[in-house]
N, C-alpha and C positions, 0 to 999 in steps of 0.2 A: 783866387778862389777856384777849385776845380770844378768843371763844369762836363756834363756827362757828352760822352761822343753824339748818342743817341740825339739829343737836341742839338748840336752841333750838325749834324747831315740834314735833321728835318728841314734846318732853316735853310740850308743852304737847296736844297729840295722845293723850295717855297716858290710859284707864280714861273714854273717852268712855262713856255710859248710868252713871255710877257712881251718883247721885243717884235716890235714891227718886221726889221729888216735883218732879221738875223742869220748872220754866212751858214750854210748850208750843214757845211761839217767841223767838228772837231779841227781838223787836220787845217781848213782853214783860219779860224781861229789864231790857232798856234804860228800857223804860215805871217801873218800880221803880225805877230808880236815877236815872234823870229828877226822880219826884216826891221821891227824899229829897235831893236835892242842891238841890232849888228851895224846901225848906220850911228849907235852914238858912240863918240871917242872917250865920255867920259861920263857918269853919274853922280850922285851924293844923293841918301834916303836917309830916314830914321825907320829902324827895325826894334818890333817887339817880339818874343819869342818864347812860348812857354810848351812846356813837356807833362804831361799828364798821363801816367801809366798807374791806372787804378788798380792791376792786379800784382804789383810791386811794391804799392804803398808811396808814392813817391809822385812830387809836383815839385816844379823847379819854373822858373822863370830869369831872361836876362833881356836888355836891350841898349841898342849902342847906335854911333851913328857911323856911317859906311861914305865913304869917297873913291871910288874904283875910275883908274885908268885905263884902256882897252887899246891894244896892238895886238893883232892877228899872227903876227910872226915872232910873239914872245911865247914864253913859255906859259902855257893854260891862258895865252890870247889876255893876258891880263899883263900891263906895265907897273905899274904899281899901284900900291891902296893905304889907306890909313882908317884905321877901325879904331873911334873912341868909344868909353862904357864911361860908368861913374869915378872909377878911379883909375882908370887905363887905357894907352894908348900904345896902339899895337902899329905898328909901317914897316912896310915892306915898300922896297925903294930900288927893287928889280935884281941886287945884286945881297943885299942883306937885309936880316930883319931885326927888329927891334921891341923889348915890350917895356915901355914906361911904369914903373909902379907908383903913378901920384899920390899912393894916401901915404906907403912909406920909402916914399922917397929917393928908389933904387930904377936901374935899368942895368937890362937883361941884354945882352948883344952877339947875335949868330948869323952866320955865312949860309944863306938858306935859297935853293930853287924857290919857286912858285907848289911845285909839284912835293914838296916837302912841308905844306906850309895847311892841307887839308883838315886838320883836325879843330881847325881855330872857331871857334862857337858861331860868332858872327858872319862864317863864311856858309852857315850848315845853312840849306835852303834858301840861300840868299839870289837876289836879283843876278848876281854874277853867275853862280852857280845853275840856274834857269837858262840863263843868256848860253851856258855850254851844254847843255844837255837838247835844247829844243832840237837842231840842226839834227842830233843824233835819234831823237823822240820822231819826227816826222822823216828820216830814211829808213825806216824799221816799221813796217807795216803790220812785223806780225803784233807788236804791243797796241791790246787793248785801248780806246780812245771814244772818247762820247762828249756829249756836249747840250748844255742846256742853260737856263736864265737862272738867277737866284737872285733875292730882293737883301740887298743888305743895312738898315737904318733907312730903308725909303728907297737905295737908288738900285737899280740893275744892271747886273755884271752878267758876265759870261763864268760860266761855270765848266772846266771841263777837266776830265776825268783820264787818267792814267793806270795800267798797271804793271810794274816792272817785275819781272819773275827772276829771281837769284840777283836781282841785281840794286841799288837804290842811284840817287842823284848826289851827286858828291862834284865840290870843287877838287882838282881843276881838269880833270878829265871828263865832268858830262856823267859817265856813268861810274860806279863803282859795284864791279860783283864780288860775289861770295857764296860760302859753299852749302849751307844750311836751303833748305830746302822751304823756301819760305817766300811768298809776294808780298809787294810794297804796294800801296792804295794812293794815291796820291789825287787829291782836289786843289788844282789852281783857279783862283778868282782873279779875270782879266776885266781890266777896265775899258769900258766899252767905249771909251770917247778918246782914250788916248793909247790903247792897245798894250799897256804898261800893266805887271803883275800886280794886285793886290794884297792877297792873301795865299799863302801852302799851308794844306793842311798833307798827313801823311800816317798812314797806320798800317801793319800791315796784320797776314793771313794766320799768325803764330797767336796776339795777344787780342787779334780782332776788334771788339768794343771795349776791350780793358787798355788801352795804348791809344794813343794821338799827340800828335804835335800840328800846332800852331804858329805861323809867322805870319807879321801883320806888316805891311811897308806902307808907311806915310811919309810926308816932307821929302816928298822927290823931285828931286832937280835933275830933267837935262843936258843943262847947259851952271854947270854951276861954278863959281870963282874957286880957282887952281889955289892949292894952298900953299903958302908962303915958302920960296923954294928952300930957308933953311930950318924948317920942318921935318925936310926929307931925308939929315941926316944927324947920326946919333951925335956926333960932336957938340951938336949946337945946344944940345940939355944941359943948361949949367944947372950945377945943383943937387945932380942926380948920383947916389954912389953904385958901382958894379953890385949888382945882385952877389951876395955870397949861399954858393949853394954847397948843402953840407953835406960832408961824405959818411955813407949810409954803409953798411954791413953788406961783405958779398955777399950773393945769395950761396947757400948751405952748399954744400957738396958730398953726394955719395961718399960712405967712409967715415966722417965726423959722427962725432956723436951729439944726440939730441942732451941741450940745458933742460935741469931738473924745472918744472912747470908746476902751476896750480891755478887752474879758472873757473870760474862761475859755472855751475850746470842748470839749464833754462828749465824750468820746469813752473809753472804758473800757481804752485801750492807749497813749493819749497825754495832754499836755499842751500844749498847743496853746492862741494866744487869736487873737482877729481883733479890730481895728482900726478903727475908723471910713475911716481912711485906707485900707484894702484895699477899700472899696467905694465909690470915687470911679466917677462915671460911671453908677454904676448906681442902678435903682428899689430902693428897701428898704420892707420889709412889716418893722414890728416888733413883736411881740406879747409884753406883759409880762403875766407870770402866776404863781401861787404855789400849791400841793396843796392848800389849806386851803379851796379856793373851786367853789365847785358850778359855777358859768357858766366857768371854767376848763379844766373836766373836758370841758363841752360844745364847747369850742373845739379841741381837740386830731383829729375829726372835720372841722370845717371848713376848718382849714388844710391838713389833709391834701389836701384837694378843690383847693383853691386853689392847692396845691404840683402837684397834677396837672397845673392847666390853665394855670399863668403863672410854671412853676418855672424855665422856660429863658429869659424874659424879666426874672424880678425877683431880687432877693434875698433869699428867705424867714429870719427869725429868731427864734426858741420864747425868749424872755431869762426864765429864773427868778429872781424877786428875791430869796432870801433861805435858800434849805432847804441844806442842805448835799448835796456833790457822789454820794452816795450813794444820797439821797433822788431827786435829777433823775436815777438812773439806773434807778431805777425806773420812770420814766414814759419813757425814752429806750428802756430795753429793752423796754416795752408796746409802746409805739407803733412803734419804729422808724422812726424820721421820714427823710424824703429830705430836708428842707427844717435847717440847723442848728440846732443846740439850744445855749444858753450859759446859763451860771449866773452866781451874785453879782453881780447885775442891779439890787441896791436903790438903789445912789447914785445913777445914773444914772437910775433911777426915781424918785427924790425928785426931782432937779436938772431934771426933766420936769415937776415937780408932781405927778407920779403917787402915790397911795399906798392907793387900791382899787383892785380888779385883776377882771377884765384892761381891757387899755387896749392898744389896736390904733394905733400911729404908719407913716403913711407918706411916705417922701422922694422927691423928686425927683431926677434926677441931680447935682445939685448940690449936693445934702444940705441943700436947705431941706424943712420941714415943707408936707405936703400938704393932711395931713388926721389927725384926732386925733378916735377914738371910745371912748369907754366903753362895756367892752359890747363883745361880738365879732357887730357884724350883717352877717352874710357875702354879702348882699345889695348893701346899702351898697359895704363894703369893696370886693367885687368892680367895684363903678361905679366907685372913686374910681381901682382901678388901670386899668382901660378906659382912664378920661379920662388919666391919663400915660403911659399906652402909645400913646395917640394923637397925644401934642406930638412935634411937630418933634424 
């Protein structure tokens, strides 16, 4: 169930000064839970972990259980980990990784750093990823930091306050920046008795009270029974067949010409589709994209711009690949776009080689390809339509 931020802070806001003896500052705090999370050699938790982005449409939820190794002189200070979920089991064993698929019955097998290994779900805000970040959080005086009680089911934590500018907390570097012009909020809930994280929440300065994420850690061990040494390597899964992954269509190339097309046009009174054939003669701007995708989100903003300034010269098109007609009207009734919006967009996005998104395609009047960008660089984009506004 999604649950509004707004009540999420009040609570956490709840019987500040409640603690008798409580360290002075912030920074101490963190100084405590720094030194017990760097004297352990090894963990195991259970993580729950959910995504609530109210102005996207979109709530997600996963949770798994975590066993992290820790050596200082490996790569991202982690030796290895095994992250299980309800049908998989992911290990990294220092020198490769692995991802079991128990429900069908395959495994996945790659030659992987540590530092190669960041995007894995169970790793986002995880006790590990805390564990490299603090040491970097309290040498940096200029980030933001505060501290107070909060009452959670009765007991009182320490509550303290973060805020990273261009940059968030990311395995296995500690920090991870980027370029967008935007702060990360972050609330850790420390457990007052044994200096061990609780709870991260995180939202930041872009989606404000329409965005947060939550992680919860229970059943943590640390000192917990090492797992069975031939666990740690993919051999030992009998049973299991090599993952076959299927080979997908290059992406498009300048030059080629665009497949004849026909898709849904969203419009909430009709049904309606348009044609490849109905935009003969004319420039087309195609932008494929799907809800689930943050640079997505950010693109809906610069098409807008671009519908402004070359809407009466080109053919503007929003193509969703995959949500159903419901869901694209949720971002159709946001936005309100002048420029068209179509749905059921995937084949024609495979048959493009397209299958991360977005992916910016633009034609000629002839309907050859112009220019093909991953990535919506509206910079870019805007040059490419210049240079076919300016042929003959």
């Amino acid at each position: 169930m999604k649950t509004s931020i707004t009540f999420i802070i009040a609570t956490l806001a709840l019987s500040t000064g409640a603690s008798a003896q409580k360290p002075a500052t912030a920074e101490a705090v963190l100084n405590q839970t720094n030194e017990t999370l760097h004297k352990l050699k090894s963990i195991s938790y259970h993580s729950y972990r959910e995504i609530n982005n109210f102005k996207d449409d979109y709530f997600a939820k996963n949770s798994g259980d975590s066993y992290f190794e820790y050596d200082n002189a490996m790569d991202g200070k982690t030796a290895r980990f095994q992250l299980g979920s309800a049908d998989a089991l992911q290990v990294y064993n220092g020198t490769e990784y692995f991802y079991l698929n128990q429900k069908n019955k395959t495994i996945a097998l790659e030659r992987k750093t540590a530092k190669q290994l960041n995007g894995l779900s169970l790793l986002y805000n995880s006790v590990t990823s805390i564990r490299l970040v603090l040491p970097q959080l309290l040498q940096d005086a200029s980030i933001p930091k505060s501290l107070a009680d909060t009452l959670i089911d009765g007991k009182s934590y320490y509550l303290v306050k973060f805020d990273l500018h261009k940059k968030s907390m990311e395995f296995p570097n500690g920090f991870s920046s980027f370029d967008s012009e935007v702060t990360k909020y972050y609330k850790l809930i420390i457990d007052k008795k044994t200096s061990l994280p609780y709870m991260v929440f995180d939202s930041n300065s872009i989606s404000k009270d329409q965005y947060y994420t939550k992680t919860v850690f229970t059943n943590i061990n640390i000192s917990p029974e090492i797992p069975q040494t031939n666990s740690w390597y993919s051999s030992s899964y009998q049973g299991y067949e090599p993952e076959k992954k299927e080979a997908g269509n290059p992406l498009a190339k300048p030059g080629s010409l665009l497949p004849n097309w026909s898709l849904p046009i969203y419009d909430s009174n009709a049904s309606n589709s348009l044609k490849s054939e109905n935009l003969k003669g004319k420039i087309v701007l195609m932008e494929f994209w799907n809800k689930n995708c943050r640079y997505c989100m950010l693109a809906f903003p610069k098409m807008k711009e671009l519908q402004k300034k070359y809407g009466k010269q080109i053919a503007m098109l929003s193509i969703n690949a995959y949500e159903k007609k419901e869901e694209v009207g949720f971002f159709y009734k946001r936005e309100q776009p002048a420029y068209t919006m179509l749905y059921e967009g995937e084949k024609l996005a495979n048959s493009l080689g397209i299958y991360a998104y977005p992916v910016v395609i633009l034609t000629d009047k002839h309907g050859k390809i112009a220019y093909v960008g991953e990535g919506f660089d509206e910079k870019q984009v805007e040059k490419e339509i210049l240079k076919l506004l300016s042929r003959p």
